[in-house]
C-alpha positions in Angstrom: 27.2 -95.3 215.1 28.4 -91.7 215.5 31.5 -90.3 214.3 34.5 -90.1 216.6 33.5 -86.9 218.5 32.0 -87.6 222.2 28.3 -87.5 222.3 27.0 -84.6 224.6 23.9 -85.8 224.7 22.2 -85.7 228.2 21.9 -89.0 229.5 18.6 -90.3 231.0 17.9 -89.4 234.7 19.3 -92.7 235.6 22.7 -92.7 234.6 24.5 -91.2 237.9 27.3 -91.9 239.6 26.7 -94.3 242.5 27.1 -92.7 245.9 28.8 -95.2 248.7 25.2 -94.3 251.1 23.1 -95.6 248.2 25.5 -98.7 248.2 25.9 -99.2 251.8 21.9 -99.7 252.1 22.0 -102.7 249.9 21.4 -105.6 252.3 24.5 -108.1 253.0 22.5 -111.4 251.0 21.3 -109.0 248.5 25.1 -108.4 247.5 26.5 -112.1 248.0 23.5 -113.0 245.1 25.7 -111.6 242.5 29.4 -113.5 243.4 29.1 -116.7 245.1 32.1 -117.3 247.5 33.4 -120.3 246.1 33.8 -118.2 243.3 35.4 -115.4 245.5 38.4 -118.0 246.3 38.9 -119.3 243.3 39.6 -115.8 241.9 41.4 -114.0 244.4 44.6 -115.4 244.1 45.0 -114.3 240.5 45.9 -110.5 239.1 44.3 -109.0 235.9 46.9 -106.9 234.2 46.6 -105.0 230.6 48.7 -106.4 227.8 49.4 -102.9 227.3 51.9 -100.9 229.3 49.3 -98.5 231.7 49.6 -95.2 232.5 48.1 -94.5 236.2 47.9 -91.7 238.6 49.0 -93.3 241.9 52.0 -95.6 242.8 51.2 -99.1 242.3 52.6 -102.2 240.5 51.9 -101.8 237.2 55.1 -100.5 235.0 54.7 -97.6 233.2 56.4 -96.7 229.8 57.2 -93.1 231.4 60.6 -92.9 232.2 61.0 -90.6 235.1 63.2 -90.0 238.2 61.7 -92.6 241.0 60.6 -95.7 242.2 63.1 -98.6 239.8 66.1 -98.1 238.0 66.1 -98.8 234.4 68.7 -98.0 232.5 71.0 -95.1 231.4 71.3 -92.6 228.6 73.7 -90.4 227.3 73.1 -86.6 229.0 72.5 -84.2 226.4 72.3 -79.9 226.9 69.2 -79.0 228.8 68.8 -82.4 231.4 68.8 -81.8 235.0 72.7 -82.8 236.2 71.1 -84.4 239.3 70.5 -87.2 237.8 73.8 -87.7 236.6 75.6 -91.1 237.4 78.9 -90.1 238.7 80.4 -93.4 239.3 79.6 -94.2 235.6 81.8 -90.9 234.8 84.6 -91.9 237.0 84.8 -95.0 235.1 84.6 -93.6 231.5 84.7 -90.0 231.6 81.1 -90.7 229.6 78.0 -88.2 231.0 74.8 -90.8 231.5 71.8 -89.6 233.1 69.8 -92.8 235.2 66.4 -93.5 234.2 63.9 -95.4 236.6 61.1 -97.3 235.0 58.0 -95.7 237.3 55.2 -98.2 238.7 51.9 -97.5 237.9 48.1 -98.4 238.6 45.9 -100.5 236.1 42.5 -98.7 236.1 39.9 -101.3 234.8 36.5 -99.9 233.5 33.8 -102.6 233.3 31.1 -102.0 231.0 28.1 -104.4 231.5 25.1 -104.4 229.2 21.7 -104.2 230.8 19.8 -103.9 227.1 16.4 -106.2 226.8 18.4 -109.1 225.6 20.0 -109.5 228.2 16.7 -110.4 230.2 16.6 -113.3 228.9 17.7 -117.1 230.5 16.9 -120.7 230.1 18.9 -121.9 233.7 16.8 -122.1 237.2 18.1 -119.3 239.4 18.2 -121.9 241.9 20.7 -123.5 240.7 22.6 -120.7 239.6 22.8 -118.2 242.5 24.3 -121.1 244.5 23.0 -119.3 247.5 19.7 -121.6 248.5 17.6 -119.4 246.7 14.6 -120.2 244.2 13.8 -116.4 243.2 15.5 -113.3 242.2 15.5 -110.5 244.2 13.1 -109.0 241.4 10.7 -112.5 241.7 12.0 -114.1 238.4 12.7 -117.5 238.5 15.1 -117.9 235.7 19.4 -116.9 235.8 19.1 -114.3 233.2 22.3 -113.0 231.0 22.4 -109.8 233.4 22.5 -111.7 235.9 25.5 -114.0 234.9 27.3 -110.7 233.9 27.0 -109.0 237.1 28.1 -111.4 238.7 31.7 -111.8 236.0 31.2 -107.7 236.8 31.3 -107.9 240.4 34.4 -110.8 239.4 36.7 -108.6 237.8 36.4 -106.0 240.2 37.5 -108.0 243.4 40.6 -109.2 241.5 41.0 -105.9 241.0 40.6 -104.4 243.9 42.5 -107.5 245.7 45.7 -106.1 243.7 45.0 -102.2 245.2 44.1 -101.2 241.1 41.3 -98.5 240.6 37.8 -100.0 239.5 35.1 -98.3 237.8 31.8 -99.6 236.7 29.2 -98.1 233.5 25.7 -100.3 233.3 24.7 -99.4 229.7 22.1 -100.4 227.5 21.6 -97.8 224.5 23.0 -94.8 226.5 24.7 -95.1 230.0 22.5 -96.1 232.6 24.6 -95.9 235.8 28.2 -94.7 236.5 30.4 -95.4 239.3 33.5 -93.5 239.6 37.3 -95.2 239.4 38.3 -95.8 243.0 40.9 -98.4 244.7 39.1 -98.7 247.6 38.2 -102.3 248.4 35.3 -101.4 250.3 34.1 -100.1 246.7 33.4 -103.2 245.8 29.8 -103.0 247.5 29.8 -100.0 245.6 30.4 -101.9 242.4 27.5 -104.2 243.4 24.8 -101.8 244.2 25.4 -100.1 240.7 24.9 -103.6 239.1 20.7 -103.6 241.2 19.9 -101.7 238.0 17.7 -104.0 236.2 17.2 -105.0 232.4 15.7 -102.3 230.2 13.8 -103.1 226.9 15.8 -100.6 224.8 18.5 -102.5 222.6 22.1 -101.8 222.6 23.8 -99.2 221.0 27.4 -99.5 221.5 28.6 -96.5 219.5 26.9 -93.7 221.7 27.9 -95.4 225.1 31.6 -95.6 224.3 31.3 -92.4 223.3 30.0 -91.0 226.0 32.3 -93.1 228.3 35.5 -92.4 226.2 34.7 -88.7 227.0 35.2 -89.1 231.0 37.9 -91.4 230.1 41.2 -89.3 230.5 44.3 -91.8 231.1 44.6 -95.3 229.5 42.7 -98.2 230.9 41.8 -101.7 230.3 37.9 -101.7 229.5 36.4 -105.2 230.1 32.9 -105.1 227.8 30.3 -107.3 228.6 27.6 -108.0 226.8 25.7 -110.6 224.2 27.1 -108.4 221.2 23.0 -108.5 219.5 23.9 -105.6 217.1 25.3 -105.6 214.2 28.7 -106.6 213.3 29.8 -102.6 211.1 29.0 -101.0 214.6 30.7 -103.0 216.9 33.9 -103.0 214.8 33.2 -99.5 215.0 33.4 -99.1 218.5 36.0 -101.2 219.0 38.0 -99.0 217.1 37.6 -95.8 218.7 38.7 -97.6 222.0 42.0 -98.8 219.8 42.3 -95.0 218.8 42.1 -93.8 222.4 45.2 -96.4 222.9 43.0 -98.5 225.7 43.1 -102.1 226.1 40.0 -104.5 226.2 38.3 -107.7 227.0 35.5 -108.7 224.9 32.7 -111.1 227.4 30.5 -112.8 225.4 27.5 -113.8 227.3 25.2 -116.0 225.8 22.3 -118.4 227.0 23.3 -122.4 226.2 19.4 -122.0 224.4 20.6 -119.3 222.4 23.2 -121.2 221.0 21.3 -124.4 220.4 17.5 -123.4 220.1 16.6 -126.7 221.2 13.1 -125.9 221.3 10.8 -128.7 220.5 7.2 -127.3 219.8 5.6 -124.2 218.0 5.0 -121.2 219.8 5.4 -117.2 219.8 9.0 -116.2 220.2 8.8 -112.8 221.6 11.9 -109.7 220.8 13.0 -108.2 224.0 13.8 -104.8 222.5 10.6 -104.4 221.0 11.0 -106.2 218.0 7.4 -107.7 218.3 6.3 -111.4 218.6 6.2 -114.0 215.5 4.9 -117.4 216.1 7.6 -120.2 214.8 8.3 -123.6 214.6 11.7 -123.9 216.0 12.5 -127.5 214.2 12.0 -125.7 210.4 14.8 -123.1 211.5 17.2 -124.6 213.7 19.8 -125.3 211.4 19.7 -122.5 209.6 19.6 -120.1 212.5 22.3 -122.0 214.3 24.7 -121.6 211.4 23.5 -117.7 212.0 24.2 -117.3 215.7 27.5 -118.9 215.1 28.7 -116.7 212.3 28.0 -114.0 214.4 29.8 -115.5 217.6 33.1 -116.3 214.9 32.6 -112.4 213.6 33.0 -111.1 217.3 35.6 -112.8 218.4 37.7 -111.9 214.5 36.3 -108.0 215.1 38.2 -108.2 219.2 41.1 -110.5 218.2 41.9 -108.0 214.9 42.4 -104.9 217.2 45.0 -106.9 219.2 41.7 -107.6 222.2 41.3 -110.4 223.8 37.9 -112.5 223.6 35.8 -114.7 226.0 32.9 -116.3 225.3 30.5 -117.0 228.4 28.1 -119.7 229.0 25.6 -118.8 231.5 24.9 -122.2 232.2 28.7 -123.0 233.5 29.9 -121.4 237.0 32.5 -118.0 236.7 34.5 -118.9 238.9 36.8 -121.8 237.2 36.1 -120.5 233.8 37.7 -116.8 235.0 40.7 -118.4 237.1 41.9 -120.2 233.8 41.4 -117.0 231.3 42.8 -114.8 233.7 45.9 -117.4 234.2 46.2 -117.9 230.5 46.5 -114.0 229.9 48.9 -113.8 232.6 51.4 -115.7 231.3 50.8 -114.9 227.7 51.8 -111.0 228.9 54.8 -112.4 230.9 56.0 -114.0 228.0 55.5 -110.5 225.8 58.1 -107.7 225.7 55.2 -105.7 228.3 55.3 -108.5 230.7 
């Protein structure tokens, strides 16, 4: 991975920011494939805050750790030479001939920025779509007849950002795979959200991921905190995502970690010879799946464990996600969990 300065690089034709015309062609089915509805109503009841005290641009409800002159009161302080006397409380001075200045604790807006990885890996699935999509269908828009990753991703994408949304907070949305592939611009509107999903019709691309560049080209439009909800497989290597995840610590935003991963990744039940195939051109080998299993089990879950360690040292939080197991209970209970885990901290 880079170093910490912001790659410059030119980005490939494709990574643009979304306009709302592009979005508002997408057809109304082609947008309900990527959030089913019972879905919808399990999640819209809950919030998604940061554990971290947010800085926003706009009033909101989100408390900020900027004490200014509006909004809640918070507490006083002693006045000192050079404060502005308006804020002086005079009923305080009455009482105790003591100069205190009142503080209000402003309210803020969480901005969330959801990354979702569209590198060849993510291509891959072992669940029908049928039975995934929930929405009578047999086929992908794109004529696959598998669930892939991406596709379970965009739909926890397309997730987060109603919730957010729902609670008037800004959403903004980077596809990525080993650059950025598509940008849409923070906005609170909720009619964004179609938005949100057109961006997410960008399809799989065989490159593999490189996390380093595209936080670093993110982090360079990023100019106020924000909570960054990352959602990928992790397939890269475990020096470079610790990497990454530090320059987002450095930059003093808060993240999510989403771990999606295949039920056949995790198990390779696979019964009979055959050629297993890379997806980011890495070539094709012939194996016999029953001579490896155990050994490349022990492998996938070493590198699951090393994930979640890398997120959970930097103070993130970490989710893994099984394609084969609907969002939308899942989601409820993690968000519910973080909730009250924040309510109990001191930034609650």
């Amino acid at each position: 991975m880079s170093d910490a300065t912001p790659d410059n690089t030119t980005p490939d034709p494709a990574a643009r920011d979304v306009s709302a015309a592009a979005a508002a062609r997408l057809p109304e089915e082609d947008a309900a494939l990527y959030l089913h509805p019972q879905t919808l109503a399990r999640l819209k009841t809950f919030e998604l805050r940061a554990k971290m005290i947010v800085e926003g641009v706009r009033s909101g409800q989100h408390r900020s750790p900027y004490h200014g002159f509006s909004v809640e009161f918070a507490q006083h302080r002693p006045y000192v030479a050079g404060d502005d006397i308006r804020h002086l409380d005079w009923k305080v001075y009455g009482r105790s001939d003591k100069l205190q200045l009142k503080q209000y604790q402003q309210e803020t807006n969480l901005d969330l920025l959801v990354l979702v990885d569209a590198s060849g890996s993510m291509d891959f699935g072992s669940r029908s779509f049928a039975e995934a999509s929930g929405q009578g269908r047999t086929r992908s828009l794109d004529e696959r007849d598998y669930w892939s990753k991406y596709d379970h991703a965009t739909a926890l994408a397309a997730a987060l950002s109603y919730i957010t949304l729902r609670q008037r907070d800004r959403v903004g949305l980077v596809v990525f795979a080993d650059e950025v592939k598509a940008m849409l611009g923070r906005t609170g509107s909720m009619g964004a959200w179609r938005q949100v999903v057109g961006a997410l019709s960008t399809q799989p691309v065989t490159a593999p991921t490189d996390l380093g560049r595209v936080i670093d080209q993110v982090l360079a439009r990023v100019t106020n905190r924000c909570l960054i909800a990352l959602v990928s497989d992790f397939f890269e290597d475990g020096n470079q995502i610790r990497a990454a995840f530090a320059q987002v610590k450095h930059r003093g935003h808060d993240l999510i970690a989403f771990q999606v991963l295949d039920q056949a990744e995790r198990s390779f039940d696979f019964a009979d010879a055959a050629p297993f195939e890379g997806l980011e051109g890495e070539g094709r080998l012939r194996v016999d799946p029953r001579s490896i299993r155990a050994a490349y089990c022990k492998a996938i879950e070493s590198h699951i464990e090393a994930v979640e360690k890398i997120a959970r040292g930097f103070g993130f939080d970490y989710q893994m996600v099984d394609t084969h197991k609907w969002l939308g209970p899942s989601i409820a209970a993690f968000v519910a969990r973080r909730n009250a885990r924040i309510k109990r901290s001191k930034y609650g």
